[in-house]
VOVO-981607 format. One record per atom (N, C-alpha, C, O, CB): atom name; x, y, z; residue in one letter. Coordinates in nm, 4 decimals. Each point is the difference from the previous one (the first is absolute). Glycine has a CB too. Layout:
BEGIN
atome/px/py/pz/residu
CA/X/Y/Z/A
...
***
This chain:
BEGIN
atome/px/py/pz/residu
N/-4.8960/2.4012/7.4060/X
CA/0.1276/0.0263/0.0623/X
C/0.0040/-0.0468/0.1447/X
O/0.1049/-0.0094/0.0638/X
CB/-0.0778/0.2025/-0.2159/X
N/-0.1572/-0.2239/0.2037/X
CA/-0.0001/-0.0209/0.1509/X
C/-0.0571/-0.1245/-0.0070/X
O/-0.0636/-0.0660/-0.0822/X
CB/0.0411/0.2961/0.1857/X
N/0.0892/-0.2489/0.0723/X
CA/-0.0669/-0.1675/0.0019/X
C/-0.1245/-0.0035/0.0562/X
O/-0.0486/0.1119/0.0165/X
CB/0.2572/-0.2221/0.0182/X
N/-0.2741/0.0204/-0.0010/X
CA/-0.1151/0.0581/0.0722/X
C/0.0372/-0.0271/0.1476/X
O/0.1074/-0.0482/0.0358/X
CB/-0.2915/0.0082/-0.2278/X
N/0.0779/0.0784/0.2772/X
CA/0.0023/0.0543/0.1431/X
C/0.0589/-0.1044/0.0658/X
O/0.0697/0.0356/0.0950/X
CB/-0.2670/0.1079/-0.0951/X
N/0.1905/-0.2806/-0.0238/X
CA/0.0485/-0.0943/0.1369/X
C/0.1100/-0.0553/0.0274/X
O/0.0290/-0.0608/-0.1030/X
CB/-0.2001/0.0122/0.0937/X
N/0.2492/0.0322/0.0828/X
CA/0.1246/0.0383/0.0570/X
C/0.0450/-0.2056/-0.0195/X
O/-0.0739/-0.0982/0.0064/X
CB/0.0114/0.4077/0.2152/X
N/0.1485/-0.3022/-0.2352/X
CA/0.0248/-0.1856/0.0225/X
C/0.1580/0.0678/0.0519/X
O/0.0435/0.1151/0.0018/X
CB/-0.2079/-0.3382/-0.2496/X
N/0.2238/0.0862/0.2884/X
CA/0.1750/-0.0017/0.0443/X
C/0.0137/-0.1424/-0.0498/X
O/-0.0777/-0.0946/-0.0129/X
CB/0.1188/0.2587/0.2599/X
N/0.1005/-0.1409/-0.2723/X
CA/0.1040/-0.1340/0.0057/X
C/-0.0552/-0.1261/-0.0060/X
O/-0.0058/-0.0321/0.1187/X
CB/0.1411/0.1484/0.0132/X
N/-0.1730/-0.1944/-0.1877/X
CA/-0.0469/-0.1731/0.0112/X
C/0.1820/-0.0044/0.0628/X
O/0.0884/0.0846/-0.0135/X
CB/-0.3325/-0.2051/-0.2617/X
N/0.2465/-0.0226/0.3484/X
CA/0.0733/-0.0523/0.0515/X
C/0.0756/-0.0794/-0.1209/X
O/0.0946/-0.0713/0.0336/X
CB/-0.2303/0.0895/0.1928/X
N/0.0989/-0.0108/-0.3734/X
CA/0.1180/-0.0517/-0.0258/X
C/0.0863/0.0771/-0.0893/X
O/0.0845/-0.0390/-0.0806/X
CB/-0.1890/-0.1577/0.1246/X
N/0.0550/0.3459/-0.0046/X
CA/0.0568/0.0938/-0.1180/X
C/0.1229/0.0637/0.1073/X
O/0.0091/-0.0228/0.1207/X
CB/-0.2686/0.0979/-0.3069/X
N/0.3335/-0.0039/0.1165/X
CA/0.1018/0.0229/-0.0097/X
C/-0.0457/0.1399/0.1493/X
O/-0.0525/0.1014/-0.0461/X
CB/0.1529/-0.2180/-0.2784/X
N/-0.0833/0.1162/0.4583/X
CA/0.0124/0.0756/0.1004/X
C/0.1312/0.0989/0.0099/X
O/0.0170/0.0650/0.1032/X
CB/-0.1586/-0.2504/-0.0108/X
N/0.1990/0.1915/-0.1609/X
CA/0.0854/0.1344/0.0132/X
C/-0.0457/0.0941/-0.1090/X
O/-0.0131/-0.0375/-0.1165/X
CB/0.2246/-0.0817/0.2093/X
N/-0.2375/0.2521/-0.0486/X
CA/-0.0614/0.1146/-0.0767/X
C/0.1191/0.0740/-0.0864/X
O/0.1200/-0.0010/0.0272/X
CB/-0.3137/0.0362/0.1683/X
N/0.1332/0.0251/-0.2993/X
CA/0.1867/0.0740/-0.1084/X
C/0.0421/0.0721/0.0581/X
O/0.1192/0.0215/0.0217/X
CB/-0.1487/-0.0008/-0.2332/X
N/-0.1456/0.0806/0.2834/X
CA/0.0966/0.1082/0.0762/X
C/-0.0766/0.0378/0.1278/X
O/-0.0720/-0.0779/0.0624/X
CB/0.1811/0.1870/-0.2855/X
N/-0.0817/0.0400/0.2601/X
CA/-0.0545/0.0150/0.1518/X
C/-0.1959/0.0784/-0.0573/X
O/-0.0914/-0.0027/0.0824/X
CB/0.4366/0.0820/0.0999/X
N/-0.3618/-0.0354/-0.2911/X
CA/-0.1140/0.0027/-0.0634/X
C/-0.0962/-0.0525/0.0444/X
O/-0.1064/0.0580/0.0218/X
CB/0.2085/-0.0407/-0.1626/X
N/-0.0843/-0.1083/0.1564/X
CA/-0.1180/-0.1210/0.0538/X
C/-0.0404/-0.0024/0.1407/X
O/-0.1116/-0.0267/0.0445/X
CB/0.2052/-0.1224/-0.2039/X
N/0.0202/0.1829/0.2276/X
CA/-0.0256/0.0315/0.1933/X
C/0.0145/0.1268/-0.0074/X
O/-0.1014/0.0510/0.0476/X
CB/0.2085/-0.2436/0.0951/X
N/-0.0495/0.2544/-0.1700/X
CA/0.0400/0.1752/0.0242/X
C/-0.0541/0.1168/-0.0638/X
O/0.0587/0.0488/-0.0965/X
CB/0.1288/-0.1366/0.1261/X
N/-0.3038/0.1419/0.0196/X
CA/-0.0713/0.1271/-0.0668/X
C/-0.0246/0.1509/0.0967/X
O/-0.0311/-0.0129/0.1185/X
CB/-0.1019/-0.1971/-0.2608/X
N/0.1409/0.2770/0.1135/X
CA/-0.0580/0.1248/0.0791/X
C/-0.1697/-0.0002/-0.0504/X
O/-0.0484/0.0157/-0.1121/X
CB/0.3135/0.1507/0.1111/X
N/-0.3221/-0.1882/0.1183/X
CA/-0.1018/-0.0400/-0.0005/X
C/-0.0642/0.1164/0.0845/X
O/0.0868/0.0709/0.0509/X
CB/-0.0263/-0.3232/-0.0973/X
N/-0.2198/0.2997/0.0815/X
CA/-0.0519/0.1509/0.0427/X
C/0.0024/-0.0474/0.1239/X
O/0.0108/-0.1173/0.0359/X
CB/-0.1647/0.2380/-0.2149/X
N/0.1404/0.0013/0.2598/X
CA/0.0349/-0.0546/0.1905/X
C/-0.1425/0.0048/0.0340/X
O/-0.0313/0.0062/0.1188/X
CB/0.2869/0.1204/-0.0186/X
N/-0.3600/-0.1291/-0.2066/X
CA/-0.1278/-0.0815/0.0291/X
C/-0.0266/-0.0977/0.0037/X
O/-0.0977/-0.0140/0.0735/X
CB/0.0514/0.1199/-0.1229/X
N/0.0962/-0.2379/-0.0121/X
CA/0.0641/-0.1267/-0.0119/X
C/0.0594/-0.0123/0.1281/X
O/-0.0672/-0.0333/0.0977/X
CB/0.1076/0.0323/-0.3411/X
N/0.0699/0.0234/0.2494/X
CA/0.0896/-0.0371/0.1750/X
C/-0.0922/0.0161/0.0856/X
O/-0.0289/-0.0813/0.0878/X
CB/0.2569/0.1743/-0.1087/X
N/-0.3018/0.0552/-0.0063/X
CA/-0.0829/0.0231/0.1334/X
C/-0.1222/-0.1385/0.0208/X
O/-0.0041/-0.0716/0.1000/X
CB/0.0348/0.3831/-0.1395/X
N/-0.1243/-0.3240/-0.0834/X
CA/-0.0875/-0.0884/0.0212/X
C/0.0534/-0.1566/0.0232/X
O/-0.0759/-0.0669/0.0701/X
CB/-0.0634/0.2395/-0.2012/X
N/0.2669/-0.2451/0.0792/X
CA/0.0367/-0.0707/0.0351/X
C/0.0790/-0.0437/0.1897/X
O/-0.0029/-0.1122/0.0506/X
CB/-0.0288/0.1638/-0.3461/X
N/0.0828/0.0546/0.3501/X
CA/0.0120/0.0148/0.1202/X
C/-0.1306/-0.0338/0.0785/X
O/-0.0092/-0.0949/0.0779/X
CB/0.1869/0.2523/-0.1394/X
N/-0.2982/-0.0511/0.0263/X
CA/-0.1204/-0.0363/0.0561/X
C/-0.1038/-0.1098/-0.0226/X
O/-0.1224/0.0004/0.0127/X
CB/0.1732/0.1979/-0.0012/X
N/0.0424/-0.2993/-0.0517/X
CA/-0.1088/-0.1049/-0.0685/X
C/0.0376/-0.1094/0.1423/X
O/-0.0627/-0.1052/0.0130/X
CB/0.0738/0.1389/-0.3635/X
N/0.0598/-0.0066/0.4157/X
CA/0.0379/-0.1036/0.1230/X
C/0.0603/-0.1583/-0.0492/X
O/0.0106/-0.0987/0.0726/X
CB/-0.2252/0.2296/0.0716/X
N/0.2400/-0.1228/-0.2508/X
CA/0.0601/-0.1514/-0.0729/X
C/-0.1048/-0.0474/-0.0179/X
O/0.0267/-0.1202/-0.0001/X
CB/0.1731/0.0563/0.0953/X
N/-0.3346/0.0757/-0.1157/X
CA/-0.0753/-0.0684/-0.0622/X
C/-0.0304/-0.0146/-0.1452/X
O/-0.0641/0.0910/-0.0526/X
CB/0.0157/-0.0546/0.2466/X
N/0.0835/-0.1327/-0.2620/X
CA/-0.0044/-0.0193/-0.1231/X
C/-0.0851/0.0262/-0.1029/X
O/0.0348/-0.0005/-0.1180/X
CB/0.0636/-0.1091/0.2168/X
N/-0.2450/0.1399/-0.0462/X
CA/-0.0691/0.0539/-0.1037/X
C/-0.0248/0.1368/-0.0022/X
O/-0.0405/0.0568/-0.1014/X
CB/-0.0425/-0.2511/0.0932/X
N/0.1092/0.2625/0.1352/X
CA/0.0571/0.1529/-0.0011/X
C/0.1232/0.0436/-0.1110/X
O/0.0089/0.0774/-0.0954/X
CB/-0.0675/-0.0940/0.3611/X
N/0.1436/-0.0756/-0.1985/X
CA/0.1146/0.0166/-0.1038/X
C/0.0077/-0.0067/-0.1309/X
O/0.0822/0.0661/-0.0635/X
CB/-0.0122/-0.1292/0.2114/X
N/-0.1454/-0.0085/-0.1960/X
CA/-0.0445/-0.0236/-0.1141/X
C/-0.1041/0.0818/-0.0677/X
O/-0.0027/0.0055/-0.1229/X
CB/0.0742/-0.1967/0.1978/X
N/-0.1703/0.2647/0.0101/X
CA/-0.0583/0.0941/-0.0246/X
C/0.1544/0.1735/-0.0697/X
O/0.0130/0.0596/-0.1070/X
CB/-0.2707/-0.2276/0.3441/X
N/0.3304/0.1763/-0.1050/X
CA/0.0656/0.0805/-0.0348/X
C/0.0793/-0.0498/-0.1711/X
O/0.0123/0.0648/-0.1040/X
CB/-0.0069/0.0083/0.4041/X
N/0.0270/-0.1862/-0.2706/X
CA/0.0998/0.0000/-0.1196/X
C/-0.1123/0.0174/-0.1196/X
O/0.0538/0.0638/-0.0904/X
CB/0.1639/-0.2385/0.1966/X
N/-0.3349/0.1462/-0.1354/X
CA/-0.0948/0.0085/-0.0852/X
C/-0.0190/0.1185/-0.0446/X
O/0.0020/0.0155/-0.1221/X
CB/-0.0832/-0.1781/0.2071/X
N/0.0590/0.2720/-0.0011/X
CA/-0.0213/0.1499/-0.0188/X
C/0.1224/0.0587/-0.0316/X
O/-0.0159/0.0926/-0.0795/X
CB/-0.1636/-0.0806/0.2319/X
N/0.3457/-0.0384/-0.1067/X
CA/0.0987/0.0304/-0.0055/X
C/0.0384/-0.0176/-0.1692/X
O/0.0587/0.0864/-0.0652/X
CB/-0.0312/-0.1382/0.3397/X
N/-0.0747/-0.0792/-0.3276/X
CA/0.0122/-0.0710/-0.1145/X
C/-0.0695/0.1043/-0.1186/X
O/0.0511/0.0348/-0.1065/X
CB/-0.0558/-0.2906/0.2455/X
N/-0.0966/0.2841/-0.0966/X
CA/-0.1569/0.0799/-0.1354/X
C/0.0860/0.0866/0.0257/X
O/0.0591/0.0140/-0.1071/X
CB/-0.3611/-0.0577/0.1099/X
N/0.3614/0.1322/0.0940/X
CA/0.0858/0.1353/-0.0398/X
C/0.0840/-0.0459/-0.0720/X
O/-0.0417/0.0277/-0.1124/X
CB/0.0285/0.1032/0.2898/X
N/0.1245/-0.1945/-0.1903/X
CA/0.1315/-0.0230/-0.0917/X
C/-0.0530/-0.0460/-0.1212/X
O/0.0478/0.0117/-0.1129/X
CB/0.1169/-0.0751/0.2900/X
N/-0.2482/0.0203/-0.1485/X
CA/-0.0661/-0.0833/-0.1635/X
C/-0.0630/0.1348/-0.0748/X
O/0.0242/0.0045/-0.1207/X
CB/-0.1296/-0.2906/0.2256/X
N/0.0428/0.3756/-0.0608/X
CA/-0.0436/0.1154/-0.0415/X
C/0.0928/0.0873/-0.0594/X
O/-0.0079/0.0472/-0.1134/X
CB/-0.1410/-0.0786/0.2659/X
N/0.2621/0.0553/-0.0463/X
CA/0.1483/0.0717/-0.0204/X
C/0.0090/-0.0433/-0.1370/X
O/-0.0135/0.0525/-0.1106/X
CB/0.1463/-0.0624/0.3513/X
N/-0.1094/-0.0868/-0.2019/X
CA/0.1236/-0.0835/-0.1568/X
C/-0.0886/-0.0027/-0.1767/X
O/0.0553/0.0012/-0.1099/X
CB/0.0679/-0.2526/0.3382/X
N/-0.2817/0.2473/-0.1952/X
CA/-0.0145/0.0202/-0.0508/X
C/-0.0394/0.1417/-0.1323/X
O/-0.0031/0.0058/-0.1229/X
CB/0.0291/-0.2131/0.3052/X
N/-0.0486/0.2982/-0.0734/X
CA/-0.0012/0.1261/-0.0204/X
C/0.1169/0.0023/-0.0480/X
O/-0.0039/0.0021/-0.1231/X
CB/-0.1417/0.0802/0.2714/X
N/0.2656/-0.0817/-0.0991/X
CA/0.1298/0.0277/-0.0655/X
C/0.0042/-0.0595/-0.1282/X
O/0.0228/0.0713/-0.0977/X
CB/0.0878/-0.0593/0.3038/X
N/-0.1339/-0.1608/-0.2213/X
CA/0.0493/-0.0447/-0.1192/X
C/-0.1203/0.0176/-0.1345/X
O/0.0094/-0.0583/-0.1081/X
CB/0.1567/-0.1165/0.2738/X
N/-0.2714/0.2650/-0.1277/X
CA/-0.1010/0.0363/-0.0652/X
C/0.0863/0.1609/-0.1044/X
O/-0.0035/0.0266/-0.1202/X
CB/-0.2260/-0.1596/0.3571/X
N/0.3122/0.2219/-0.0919/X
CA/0.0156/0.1160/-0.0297/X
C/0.1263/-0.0565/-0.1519/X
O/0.0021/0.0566/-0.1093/X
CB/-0.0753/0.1043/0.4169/X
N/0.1372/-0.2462/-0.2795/X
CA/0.0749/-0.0380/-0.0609/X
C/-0.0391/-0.0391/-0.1652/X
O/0.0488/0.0323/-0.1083/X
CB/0.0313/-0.0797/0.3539/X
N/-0.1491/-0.0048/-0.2199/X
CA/-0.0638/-0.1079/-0.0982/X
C/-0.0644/0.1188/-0.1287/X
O/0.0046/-0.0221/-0.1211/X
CB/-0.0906/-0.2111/0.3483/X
N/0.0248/0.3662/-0.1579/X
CA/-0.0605/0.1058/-0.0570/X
C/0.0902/0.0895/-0.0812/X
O/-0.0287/0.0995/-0.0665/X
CB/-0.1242/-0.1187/0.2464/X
N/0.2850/-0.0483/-0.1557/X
CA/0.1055/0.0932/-0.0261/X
C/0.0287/-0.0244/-0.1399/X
O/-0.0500/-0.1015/-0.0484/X
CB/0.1453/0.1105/0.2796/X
N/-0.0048/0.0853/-0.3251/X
CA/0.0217/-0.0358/-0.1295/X
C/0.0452/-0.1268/-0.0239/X
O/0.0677/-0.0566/0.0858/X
CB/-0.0342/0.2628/-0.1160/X
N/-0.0688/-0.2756/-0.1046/X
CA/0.0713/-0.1571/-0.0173/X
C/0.1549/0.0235/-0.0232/X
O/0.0441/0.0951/-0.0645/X
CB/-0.2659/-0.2146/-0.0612/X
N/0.2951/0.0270/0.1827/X
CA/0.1631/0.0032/-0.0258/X
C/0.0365/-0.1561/-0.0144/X
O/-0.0805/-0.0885/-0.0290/X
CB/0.1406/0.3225/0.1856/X
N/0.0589/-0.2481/-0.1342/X
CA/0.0401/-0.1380/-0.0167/X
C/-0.0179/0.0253/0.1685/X
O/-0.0830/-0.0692/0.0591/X
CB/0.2665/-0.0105/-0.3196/X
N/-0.1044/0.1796/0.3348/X
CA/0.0831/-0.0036/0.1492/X
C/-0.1463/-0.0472/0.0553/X
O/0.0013/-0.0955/0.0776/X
CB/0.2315/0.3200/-0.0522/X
N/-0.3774/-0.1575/-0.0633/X
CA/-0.1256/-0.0741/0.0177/X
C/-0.0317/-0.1256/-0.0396/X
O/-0.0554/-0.0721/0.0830/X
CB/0.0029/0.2558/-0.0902/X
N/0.0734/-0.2228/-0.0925/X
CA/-0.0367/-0.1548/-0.0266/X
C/0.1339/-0.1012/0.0670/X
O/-0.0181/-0.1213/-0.0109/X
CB/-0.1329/0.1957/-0.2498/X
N/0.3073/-0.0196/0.3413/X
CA/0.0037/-0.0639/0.0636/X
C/-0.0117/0.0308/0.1577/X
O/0.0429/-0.0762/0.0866/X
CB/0.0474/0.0002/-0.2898/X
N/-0.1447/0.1795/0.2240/X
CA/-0.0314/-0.0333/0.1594/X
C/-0.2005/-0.0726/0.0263/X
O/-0.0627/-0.0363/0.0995/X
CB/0.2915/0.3106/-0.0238/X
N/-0.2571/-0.2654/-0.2004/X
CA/-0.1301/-0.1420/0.0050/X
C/0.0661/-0.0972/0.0759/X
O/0.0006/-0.0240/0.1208/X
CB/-0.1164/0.0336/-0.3632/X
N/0.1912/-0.0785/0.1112/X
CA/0.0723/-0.0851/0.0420/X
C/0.0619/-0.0671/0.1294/X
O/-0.0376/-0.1046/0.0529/X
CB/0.0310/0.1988/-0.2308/X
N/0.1046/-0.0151/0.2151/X
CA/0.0061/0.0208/0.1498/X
C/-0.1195/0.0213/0.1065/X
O/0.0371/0.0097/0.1170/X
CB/0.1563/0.0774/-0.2111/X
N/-0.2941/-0.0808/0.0758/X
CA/-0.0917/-0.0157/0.0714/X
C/-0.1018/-0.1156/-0.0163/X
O/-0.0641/-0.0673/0.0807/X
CB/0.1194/0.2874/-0.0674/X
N/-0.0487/-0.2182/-0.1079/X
CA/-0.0383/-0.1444/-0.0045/X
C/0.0606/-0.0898/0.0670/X
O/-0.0681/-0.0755/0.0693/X
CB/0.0117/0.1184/-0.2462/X
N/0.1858/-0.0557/0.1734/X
CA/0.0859/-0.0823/0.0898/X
C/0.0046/0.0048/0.1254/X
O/0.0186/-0.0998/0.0697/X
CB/0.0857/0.1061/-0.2165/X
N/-0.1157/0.0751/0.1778/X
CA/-0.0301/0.0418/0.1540/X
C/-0.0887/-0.0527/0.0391/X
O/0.0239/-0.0974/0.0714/X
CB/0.0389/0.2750/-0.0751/X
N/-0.1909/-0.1459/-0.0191/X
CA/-0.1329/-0.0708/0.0226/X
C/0.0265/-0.1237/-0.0395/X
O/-0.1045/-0.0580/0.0296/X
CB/-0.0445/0.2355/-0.0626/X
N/0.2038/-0.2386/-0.0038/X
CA/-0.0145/-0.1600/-0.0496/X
C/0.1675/-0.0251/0.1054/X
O/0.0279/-0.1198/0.0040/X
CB/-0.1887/0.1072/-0.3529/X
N/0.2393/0.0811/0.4078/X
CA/0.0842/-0.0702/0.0930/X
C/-0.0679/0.0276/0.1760/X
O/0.0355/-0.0710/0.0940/X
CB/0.2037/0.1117/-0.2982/X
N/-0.3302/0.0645/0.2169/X
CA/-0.0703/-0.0005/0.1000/X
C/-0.0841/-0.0924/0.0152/X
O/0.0200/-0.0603/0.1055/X
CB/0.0159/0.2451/-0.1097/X
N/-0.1599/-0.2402/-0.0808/X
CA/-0.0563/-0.1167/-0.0048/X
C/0.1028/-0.1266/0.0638/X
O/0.0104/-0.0534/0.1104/X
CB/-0.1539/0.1641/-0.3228/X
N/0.2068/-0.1252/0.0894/X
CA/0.1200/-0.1254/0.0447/X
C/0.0142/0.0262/0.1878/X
O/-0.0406/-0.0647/0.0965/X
CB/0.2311/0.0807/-0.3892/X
N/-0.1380/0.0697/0.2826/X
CA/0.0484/-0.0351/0.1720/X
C/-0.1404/0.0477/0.1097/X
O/-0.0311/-0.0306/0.1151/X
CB/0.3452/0.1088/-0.1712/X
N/-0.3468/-0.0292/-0.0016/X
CA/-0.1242/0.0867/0.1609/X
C/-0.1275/-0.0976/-0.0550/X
O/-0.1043/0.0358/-0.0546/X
CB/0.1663/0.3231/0.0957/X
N/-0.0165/-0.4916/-0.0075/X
CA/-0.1298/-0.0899/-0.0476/X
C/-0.0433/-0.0906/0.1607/X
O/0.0730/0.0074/0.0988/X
CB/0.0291/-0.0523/-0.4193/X
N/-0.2049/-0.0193/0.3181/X
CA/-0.0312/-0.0755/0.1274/X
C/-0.1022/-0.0568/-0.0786/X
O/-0.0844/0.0384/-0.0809/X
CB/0.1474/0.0963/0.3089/X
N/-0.0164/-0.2656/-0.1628/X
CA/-0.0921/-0.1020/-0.0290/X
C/-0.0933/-0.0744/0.1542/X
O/0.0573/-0.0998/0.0436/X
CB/0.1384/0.0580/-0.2821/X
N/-0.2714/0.0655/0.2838/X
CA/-0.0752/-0.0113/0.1448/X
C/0.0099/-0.1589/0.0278/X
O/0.0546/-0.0489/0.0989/X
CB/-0.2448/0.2667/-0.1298/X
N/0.1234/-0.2952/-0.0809/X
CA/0.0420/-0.1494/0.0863/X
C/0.0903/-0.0599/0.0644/X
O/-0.0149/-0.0719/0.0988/X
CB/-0.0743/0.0497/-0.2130/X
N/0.2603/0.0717/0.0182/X
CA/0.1146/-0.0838/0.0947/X
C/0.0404/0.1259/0.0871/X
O/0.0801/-0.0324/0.0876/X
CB/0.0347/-0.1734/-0.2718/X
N/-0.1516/0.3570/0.1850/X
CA/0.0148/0.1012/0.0450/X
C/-0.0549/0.0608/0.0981/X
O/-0.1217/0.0098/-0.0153/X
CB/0.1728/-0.0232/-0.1478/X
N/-0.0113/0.0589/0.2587/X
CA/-0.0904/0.0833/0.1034/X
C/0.0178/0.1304/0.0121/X
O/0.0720/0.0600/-0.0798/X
CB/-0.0782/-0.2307/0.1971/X
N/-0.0532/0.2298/-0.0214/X
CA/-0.0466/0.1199/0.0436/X
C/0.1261/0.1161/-0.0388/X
O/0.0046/0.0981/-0.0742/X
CB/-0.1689/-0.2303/0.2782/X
N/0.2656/0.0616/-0.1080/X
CA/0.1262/0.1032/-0.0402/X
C/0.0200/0.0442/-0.1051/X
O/0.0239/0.1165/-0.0318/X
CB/0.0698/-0.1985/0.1504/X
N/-0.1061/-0.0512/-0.2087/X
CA/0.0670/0.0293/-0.1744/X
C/-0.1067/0.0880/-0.0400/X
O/0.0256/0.0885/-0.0816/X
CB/0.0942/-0.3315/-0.0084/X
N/-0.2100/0.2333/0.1261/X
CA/-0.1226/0.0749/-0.0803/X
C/0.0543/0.1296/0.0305/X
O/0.0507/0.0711/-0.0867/X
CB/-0.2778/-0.2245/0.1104/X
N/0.2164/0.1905/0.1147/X
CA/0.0459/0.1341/0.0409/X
C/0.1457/0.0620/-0.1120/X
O/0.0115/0.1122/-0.0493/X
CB/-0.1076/-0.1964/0.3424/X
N/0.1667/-0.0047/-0.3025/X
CA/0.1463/0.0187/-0.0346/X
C/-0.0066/0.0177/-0.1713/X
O/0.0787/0.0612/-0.0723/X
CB/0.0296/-0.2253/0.3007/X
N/-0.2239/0.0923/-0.2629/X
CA/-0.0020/-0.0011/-0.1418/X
C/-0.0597/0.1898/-0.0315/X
O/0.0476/0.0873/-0.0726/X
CB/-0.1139/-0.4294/0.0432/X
N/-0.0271/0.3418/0.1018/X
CA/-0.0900/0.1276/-0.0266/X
C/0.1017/0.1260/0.0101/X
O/-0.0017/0.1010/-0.0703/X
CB/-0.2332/-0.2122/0.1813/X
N/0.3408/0.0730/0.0147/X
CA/0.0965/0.1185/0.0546/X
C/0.0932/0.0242/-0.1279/X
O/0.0394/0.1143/-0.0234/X
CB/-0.0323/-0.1859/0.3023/X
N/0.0311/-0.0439/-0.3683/X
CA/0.0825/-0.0223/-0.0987/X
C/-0.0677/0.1068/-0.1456/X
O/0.0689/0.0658/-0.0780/X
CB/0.0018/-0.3519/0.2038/X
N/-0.1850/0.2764/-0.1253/X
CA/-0.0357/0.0792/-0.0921/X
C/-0.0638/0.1113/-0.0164/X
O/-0.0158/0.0671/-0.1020/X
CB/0.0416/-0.2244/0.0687/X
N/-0.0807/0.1819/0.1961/X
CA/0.0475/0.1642/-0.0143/X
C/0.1393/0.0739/-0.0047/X
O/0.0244/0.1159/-0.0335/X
CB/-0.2138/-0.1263/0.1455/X
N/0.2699/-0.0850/-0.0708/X
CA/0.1633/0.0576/-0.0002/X
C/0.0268/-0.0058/-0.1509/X
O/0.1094/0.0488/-0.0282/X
CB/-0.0072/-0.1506/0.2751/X
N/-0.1596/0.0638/-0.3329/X
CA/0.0375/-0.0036/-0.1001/X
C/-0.0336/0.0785/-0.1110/X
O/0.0689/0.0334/-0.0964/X
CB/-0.0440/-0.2002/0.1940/X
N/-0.2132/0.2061/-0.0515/X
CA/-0.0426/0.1068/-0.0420/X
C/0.0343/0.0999/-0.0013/X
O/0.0349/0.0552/-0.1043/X
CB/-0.1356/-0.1398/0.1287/X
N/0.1027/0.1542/0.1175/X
CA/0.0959/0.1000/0.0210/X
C/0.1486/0.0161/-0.0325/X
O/0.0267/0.1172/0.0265/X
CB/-0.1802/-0.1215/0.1132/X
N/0.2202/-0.0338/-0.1670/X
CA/0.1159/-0.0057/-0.0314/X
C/0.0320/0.0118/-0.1573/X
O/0.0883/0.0683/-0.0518/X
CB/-0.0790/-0.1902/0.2673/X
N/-0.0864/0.0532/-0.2673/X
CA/-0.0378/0.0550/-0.1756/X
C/-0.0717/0.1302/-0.0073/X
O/0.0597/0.1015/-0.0360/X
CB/-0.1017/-0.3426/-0.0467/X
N/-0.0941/0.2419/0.1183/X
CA/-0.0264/0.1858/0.0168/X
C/0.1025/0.0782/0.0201/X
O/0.0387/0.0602/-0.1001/X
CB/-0.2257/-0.0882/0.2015/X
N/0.2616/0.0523/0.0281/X
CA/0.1170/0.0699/0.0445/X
C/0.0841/0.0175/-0.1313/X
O/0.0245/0.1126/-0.0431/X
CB/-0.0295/-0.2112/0.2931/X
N/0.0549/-0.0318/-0.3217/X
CA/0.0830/0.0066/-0.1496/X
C/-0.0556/0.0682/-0.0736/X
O/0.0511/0.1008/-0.0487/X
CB/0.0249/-0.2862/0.0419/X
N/-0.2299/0.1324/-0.0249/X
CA/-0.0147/0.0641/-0.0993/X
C/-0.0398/0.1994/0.0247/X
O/0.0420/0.0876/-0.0756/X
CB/-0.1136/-0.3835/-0.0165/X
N/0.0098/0.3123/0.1794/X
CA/0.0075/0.1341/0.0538/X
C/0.1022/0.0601/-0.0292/X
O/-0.0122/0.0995/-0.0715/X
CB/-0.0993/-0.1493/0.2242/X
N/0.2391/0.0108/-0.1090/X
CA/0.1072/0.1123/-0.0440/X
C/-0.0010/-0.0007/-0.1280/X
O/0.0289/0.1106/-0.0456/X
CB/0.1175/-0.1260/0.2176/X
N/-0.1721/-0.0804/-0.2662/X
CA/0.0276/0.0179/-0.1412/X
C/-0.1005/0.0830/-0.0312/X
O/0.0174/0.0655/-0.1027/X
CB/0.0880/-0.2709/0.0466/X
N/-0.1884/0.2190/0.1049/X
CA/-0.1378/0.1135/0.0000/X
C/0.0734/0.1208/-0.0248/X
O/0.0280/0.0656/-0.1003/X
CB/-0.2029/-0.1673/0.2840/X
N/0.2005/0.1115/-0.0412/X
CA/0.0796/0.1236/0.0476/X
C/0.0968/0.0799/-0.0641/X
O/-0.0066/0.1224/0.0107/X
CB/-0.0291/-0.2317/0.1478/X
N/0.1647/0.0305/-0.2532/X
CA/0.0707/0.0782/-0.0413/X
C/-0.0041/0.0740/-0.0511/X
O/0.1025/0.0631/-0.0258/X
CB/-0.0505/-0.1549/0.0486/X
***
């Protein structure tokens, strides 16, 4: 259900407008902000933070979609697989980086892209936890 750990963005000849705000926009822990503030813009700090920021949401999401998965078989289960599958395979698509024609930023931007994305599916799927 998951992709594995490494973050890519956008090749330059794919399609740069995102479907939605998913991809940039997450509530993310103010341990993250905090360690990213204190990294002074240095990029492998930053990258340190987004790394550790990342194993939490990846943990989240997976725990959740584990609690899920444990749950009785239904169809409404065999299609929110589905839907997750897709997810993970439209996060790939966009939170990709390729380093040769790519630099530093994108890398940063790719990694930022898929914890926003992690989190933001946990968060979904959590409430469906929840109800």
């Amino acid at each position: 259900m998951e992709s594995t750990d490494s973050a890519h963005i956008l090749a330059e000849e794919d399609d740069v407008h995102l479907p939605d705000n998913s991809y940039n926009q997450a509530n993310l822990r103010a341990q993250y902000e905090t360690c990213v503030s204190a990294s002074g813009g240095v990029t492998p700090a930053i990258q340190a933070c987004m790394d550790e920021e990342f194993r939490w949401q990846q943990a989240r999401l997976r725990n959740a979609w584990e609690t899920i998965a444990d749950g009785p078989d239904s169809t409404y289960k065999d299609e929110l697989a589905d839907e997750q599958d897709a997810y993970i395979r439209d996060t790939d698509r966009y939170c990709r980086f390729d380093l040769t024609p790519q630099g530093q930023g994108q890398m940063l931007d790719a990694r930022s892209c898929r914890i926003n994305r992690y989190a933001n599916r946990t968060d979904a799927l959590e409430k469906l936890i929840n109800k």
